[in-house]
C-alpha positions as CSV (number, residue, x, y, z in Angstrom):
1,X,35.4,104.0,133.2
2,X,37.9,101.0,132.6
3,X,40.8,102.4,130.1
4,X,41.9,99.9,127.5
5,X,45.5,99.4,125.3
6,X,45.1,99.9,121.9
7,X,47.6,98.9,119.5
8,X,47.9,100.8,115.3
9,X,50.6,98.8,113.6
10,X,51.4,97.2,110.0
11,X,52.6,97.9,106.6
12,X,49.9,100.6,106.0
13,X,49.8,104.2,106.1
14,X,47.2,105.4,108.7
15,X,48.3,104.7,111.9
16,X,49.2,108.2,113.6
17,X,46.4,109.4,111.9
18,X,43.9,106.6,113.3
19,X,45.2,107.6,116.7
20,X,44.8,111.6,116.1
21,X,41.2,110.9,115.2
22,X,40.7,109.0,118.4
23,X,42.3,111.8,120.3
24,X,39.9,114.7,118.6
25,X,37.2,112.4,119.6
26,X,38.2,112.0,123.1
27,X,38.7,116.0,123.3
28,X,35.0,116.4,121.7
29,X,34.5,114.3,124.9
30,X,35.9,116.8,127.6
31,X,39.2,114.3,128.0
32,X,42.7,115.7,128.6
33,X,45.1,114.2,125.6
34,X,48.7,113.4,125.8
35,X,50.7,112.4,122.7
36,X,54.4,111.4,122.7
37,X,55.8,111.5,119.1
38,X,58.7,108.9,118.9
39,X,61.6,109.5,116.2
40,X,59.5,112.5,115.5
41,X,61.8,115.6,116.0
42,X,60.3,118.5,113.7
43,X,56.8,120.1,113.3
44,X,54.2,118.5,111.7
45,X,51.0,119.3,110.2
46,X,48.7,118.2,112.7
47,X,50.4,120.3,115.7
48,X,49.4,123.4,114.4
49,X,45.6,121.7,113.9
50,X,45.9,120.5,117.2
51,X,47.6,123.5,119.0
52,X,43.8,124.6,119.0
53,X,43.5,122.5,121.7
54,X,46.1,123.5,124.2
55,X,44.1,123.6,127.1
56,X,43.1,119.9,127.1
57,X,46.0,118.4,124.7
58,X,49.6,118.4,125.4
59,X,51.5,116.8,122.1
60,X,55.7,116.9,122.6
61,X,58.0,114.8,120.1
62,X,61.2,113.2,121.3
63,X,63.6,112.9,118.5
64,X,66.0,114.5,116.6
65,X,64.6,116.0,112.9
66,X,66.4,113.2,111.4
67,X,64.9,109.8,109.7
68,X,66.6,106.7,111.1
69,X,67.8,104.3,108.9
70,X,69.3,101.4,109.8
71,X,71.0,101.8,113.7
72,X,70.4,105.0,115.5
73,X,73.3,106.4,117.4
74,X,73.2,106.9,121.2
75,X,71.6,110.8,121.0
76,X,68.3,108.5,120.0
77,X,68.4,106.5,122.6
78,X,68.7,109.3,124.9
79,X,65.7,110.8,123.7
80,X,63.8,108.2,124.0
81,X,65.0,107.2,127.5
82,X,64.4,110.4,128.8
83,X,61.3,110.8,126.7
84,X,60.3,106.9,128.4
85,X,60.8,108.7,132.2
86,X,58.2,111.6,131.8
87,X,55.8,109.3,130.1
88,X,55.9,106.9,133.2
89,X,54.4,110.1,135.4
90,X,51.8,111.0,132.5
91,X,50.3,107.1,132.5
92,X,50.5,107.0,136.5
93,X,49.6,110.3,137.4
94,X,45.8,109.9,135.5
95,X,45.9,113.4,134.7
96,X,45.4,112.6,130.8
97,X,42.6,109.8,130.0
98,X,43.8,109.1,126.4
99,X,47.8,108.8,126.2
100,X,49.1,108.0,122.8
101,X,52.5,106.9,122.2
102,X,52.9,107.5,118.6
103,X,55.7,105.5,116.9
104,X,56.5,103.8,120.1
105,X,56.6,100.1,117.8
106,X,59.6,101.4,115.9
107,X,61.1,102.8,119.4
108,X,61.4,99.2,120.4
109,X,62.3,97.5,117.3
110,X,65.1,100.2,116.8
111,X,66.1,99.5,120.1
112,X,65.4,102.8,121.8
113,X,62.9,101.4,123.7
114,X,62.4,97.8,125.3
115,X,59.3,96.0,124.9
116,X,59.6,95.4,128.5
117,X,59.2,99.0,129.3
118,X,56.1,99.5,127.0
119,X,54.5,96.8,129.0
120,X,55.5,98.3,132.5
121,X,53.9,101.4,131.0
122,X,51.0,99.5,130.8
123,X,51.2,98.2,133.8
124,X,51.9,101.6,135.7
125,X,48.4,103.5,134.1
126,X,46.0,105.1,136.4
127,X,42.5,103.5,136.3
128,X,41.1,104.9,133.2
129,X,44.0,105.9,131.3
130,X,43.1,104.8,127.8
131,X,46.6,103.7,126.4
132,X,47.5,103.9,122.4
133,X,50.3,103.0,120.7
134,X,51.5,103.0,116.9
135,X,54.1,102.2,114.7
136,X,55.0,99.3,112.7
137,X,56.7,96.8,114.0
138,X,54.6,96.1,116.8
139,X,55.8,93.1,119.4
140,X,54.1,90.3,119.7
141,X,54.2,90.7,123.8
142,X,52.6,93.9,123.4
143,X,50.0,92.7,121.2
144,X,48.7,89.6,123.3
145,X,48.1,92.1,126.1
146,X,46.7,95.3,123.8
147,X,42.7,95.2,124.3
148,X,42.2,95.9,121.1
149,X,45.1,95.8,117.9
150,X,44.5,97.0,114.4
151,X,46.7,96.3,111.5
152,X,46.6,98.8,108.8
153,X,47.1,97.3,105.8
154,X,48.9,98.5,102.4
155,X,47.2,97.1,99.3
156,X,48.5,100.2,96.9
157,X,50.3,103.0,97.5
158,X,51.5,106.4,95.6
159,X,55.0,106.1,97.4
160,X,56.2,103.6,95.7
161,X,55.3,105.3,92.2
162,X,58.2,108.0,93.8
163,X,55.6,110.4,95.1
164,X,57.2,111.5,97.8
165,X,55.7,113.3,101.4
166,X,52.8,115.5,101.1
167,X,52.0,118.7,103.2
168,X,48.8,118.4,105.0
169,X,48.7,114.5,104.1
170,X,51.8,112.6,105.4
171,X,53.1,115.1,107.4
């Protein structure tokens, strides 16, 4: 089976979780799941949900617990380098069908990444590697060669009347 890109970007909340959903349904499917977690350097919610699922999923976050604001200092780009050098032997190696690169957009417009890169990434998948990435920001290189892009959307949300983060929700 053909793998395809897939691209979760915009304003809206709902991209990670778009992109965990996929990857429960392609482990309901007998697939083998990798998930990089950009700028994501701390547990979150759904690795304990998905921990379940050790023998098919591997999830790993490369970042420090820190939210970047602004420019990131060289210990991010670090991360995401060397976080950019294993994910080049996950795509080609075919081992995993469905790779997600979760926050991989912000990667690249923070400048830890290179849109260049993500492309080659693209370029270096095993046949059938199903390829997903998220984040705002999303380039529009990246999205004239996705398969298939989906912009999430905010029309209202509770943030901005100072709700902040929420357990089991947002993170």
């Amino acid at each position: 089976m053909k793998g395809y890109v897939q691209v979760y970007t915009g304003e809206g909340k709902g991209k990670t979780t778009a992109a965990i959903g996929l990857a429960i349904r392609a482990l309901g499917a007998g697939w083998r799941v990798y998930i990089a977690q950009f700028l994501k350097g701390r547990e979150y919610s759904e690795h304990k949900a998905l921990a379940k699922f050790k023998d098919h999923l591997t999830i790993k976050t490369y970042g420090r617990n820190v939210f970047i604001k602004g420019k990131p200092e060289d210990e991010d780009r670090r991360l995401a380098q060397e976080a950019y050098k294993e994910i080049v032997e996950i795509v080609a190696s075919g081992h995993y069908r469905l790779v997600i690169l979760d926050e991989a957009n912000v990667a690249v417009h923070y400048g830890l990444l290179t849109v260049e890169q993500i492309l080659d990434l693209i370029d270096l998948r095993a046949k059938g590697v199903e390829l997903v990435i998220t984040g705002r920001y999303a380039h529009s290189r990246l999205i004239d060669r996705a398969d298939l892009v989906t912009e999430m959307g905010e029309v209202k949300h509770y943030f901005a009347r100072g709700i902040k983060a929420r357990n089991g929700i947002e993170m």
